[in-house]
C-alpha positions, 0 to 999 in steps of 0.5 A: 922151449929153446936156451938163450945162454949159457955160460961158465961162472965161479962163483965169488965167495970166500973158500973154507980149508981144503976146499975148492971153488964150485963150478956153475953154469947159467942157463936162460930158457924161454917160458909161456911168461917170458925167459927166466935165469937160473943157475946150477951148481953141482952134479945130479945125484941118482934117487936125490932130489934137486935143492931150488932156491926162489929169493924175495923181492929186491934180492936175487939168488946171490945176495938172498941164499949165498950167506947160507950157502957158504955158511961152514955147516952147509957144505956137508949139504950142498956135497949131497945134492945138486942146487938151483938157483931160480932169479926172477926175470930181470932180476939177475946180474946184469939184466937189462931194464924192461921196457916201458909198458912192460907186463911183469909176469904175475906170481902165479905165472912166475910158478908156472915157469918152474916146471919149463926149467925141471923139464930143460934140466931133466929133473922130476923132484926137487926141495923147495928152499923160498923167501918171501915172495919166492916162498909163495912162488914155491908154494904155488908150484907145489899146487899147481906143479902136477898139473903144470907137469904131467908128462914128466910126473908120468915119466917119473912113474914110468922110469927110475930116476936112475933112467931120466938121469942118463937120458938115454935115447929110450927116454929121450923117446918116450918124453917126445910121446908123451909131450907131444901127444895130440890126446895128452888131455886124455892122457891126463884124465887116464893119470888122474883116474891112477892116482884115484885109485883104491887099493886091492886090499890083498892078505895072503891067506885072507878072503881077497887074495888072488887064486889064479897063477901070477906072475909079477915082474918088477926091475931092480932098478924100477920106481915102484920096486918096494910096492910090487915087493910089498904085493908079493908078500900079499900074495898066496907064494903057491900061485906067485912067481916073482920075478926080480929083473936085474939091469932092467928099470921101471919098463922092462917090457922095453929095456929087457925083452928078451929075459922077460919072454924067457920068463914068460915062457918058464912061467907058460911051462909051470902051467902046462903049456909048451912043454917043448919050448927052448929056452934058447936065450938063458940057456946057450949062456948060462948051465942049467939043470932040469928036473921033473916029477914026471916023466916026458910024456908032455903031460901038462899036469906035469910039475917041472923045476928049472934051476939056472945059476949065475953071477948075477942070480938064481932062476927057478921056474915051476907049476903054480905051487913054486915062487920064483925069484930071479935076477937075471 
């Protein structure tokens, strides 16, 4: 998918009190169907969706949606997200005439060009606003759109909005994984097969509730914060750990792998296990304090308490027995 424009535009329109002229850019990508324009006004916001527009037939984007758009009560709205007008092929400004014989895309194939421009924009969500046949388009994306999508409703589950925003390399790399992934069929069987999932049904102090040591890892800035959150709840706080790892997102198996193996070897510790292991990392940068209710023999009975403080949080690691909450 290669862009065939873009260009600087204001867009005409007149301008209320104190208000000044928005800036857009107008892109052309390329499509299965053909090249579709669209034109995008504003800036991302983190954890918002993005607002796309389809127009009805004999429109497009300025003479169907600009009347809303400047109406006064609207800019509140538009100040809040970040807005993409969609202009059916050959319907922009400008456009030239199709050739004789030409075959128009069909309305089903005009859907399955919007996931071409979320994925050239970096966008995972947005709010449909359609009229007319636009309205149809948008409905068909709305049920076809997961599968017209699975690499980037998987980067969604993987990474934060936060993180597909900023684009960094460690996105930009695993998108390519993902995207051009010679089994992403199977990929995509494994992904339906998550979506099926049952739920574990956990109650603390009910029958189903795990009875073993757990740790749970989750970043502050993950997309399934509230979820590992509602789990721990669930789970008996005497054989729970919870970890709260601060600057990391939704893998921090990746972003942050030196804090989670300090953590890991904490939790190794509270069940006995390398007793001798320096904590080198957190523990050359941050004071820490250690207390044990037994002596040093390397008793793996032993029940151990490590307190680190720091501006950005408490650590506290121990036996099965402590719940540990850190953001670090």
């Amino acid at each position: 998918m290669a862009e065939l424009q873009e260009v600087q535009i204001t867009e005409e329109k007149p301008l209320l009190p104190g208000q000044t002229p928005e800036a857009a850019k107008t892109h052309s990508v390329e499509t299965p169907y053909g090249s579709v324009t669209f034109t995008v006004y504003g800036t991302p916001k983190p954890k918002r969706p993005a607002i796309l527009t389809y127009h009805d037939v004999g429109l497009n984007y300025k003479s169907c949606f600009q009347p809303l758009f400047q109406f006064g009560d609207m800019q509140e709205i538009i100040q809040n997200f970040v807005r993409v007008h969609v202009d059916a092929p050959g319907m922009e400004e400008g456009a030239p005439v199709f050739p004789l014989g030409y075959q128009y895309p069909s309305l089903d194939q005009l859907a399955d060009m919007i996931p071409c421009v979320l994925q050239y924009l970096n966008f995972s969500t947005i709010i449909g606003v359609g009229v007319g046949a636009g309205a149809y388009i948008l409905s068909r994306y709305a049920l076809t759109g997961l599968t017209s999508s699975i690499p980037e409703m998987i980067l969604g589950h993987l990474f934060s909005q936060e993180e597909l925003s900023g684009n960094s390399e460690l996105i930009q790399k695993y998108r390519n994984i993902i995207t051009h992934a010679p089994n992403l069929d199977n990929i995509e069987l494994y992904w339906n097969s998550y979506n099926n999932r049952r739920d574990l049904n956990f109650e603390r102090g009910g029958d189903i509730t795990l009875k073993c040591p757990v740790m749970l890892v989750v970043g502050d800035q993950a997309p399934h914060e509230d979820a590992v959150v509602e789990c721990n709840s669930k789970l008996d706080p005497t054989q729970t750990s919870f970890l709260k790892m601060a600057d990391s997102g939704g893998q921090p198996q990746l972003t942050q792998p030196g804090k989670l193996t300090e953590a890991f070897k904490y939790f190794l510790q509270g069940m006995g296990y390398m007793a001798s292991s320096c904590m080198t990392r957190l523990s050359r940068s941050r004071t820490a304090s250690l207390t044990s209710a037994a002596s040093i023999d390397g008793n793996r009975s032993r029940s151990r308490t490590l307190s680190q403080s720091s501006e950005s949080g408490t650590l506290s690691s121990g036996p099965p027995g402590h719940t540990m909450e850190v953001s670090c």
